[in-house]
C-alpha positions as CSV (number, residue, x, y, z in Angstrom):
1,X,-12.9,-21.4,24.2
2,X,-10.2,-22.9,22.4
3,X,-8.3,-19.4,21.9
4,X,-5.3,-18.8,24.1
5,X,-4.5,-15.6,22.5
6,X,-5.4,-12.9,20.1
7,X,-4.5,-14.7,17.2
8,X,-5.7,-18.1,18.1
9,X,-8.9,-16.0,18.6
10,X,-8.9,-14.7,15.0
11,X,-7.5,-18.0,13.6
12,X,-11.0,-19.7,15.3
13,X,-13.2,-17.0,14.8
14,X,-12.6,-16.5,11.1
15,X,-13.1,-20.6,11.0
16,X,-17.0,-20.2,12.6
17,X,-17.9,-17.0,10.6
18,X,-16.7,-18.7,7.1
19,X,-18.8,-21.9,8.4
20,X,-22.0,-19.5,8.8
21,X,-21.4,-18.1,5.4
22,X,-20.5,-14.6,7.3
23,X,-17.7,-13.0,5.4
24,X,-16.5,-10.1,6.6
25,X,-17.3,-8.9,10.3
26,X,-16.5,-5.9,12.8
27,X,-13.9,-6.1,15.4
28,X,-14.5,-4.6,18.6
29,X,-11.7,-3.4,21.0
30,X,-10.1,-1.3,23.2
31,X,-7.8,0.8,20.9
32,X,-4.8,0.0,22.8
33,X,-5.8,-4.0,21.5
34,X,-7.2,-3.1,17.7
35,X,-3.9,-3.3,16.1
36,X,-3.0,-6.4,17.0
37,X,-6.3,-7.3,16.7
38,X,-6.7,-6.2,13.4
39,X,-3.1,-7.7,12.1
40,X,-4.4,-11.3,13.5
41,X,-7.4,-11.3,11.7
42,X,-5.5,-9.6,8.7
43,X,-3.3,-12.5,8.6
44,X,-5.7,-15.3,8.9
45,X,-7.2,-13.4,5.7
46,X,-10.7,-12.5,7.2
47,X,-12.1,-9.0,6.3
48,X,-12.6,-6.9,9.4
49,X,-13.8,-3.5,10.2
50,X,-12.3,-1.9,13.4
51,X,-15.0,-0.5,15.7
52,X,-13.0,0.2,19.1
53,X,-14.3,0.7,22.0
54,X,-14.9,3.8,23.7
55,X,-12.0,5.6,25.4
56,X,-12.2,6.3,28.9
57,X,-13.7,9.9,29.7
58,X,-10.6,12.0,30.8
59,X,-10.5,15.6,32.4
60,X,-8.5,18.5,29.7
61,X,-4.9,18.9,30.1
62,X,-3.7,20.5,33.4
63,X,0.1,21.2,34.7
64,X,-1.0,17.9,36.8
65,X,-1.2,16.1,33.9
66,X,2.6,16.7,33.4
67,X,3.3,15.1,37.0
68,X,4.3,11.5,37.6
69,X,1.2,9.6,38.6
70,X,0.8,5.6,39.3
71,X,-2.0,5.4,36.4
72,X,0.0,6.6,34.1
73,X,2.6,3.8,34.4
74,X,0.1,1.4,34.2
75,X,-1.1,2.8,30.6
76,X,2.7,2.4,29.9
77,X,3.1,-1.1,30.7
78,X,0.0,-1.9,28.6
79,X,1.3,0.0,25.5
80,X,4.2,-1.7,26.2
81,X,2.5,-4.8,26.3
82,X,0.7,-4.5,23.1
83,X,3.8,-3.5,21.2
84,X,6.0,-6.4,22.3
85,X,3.0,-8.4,21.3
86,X,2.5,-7.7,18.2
87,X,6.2,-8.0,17.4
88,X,5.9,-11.6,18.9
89,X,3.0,-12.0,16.2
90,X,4.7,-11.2,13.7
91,X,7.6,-13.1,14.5
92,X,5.6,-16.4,15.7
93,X,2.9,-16.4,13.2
94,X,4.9,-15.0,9.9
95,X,3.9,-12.1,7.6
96,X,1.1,-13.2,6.5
């Protein structure tokens, strides 16, 4: 509960698992969140395994699929999201 981000979530969870003598675990995610999941617990030097989540069932490619549609600029800000965040991790939290 202490966690205000991804990181601090690592940073935490890494703390408890050492404490229960658990030493490496599985992170579970939606891919659009593993990478900066996986770089936060990477840098807090705890072993994980990715296991996303997964993906949404979609229907195959049709000429629609090529039209603008309001879903697909919410996926955009999300991807957006998650790269400007893991920039800001690497830029708050170092290269560890």
């Amino acid at each position: 509960e202490r966690s205000r981000n991804t990181f601090e979530n690592a940073l935490y969870s890494a703390e408890i698992l050492r404490g229960a003598g658990i030493h490496a675990a599985l992170v579970v995610a939606h891919p659009w969140d593993m990478a900066r999941a996986l770089w936060s617990f990477r840098a807090v030097g705890y072993p994980v395994v990715p296991s996303p989540t997964l993906e949404d069932g979609r229907p195959p490619l049709s000429i629609a699929a090529f039209l603008p549609q309001v879903p697909a600029l919410l996926e955009s800000y999300y991807a957006l999201h998650e790269l400007i965040g893991l920039a800001w991790y690497r830029v708050r939290y170092g290269h560890r």
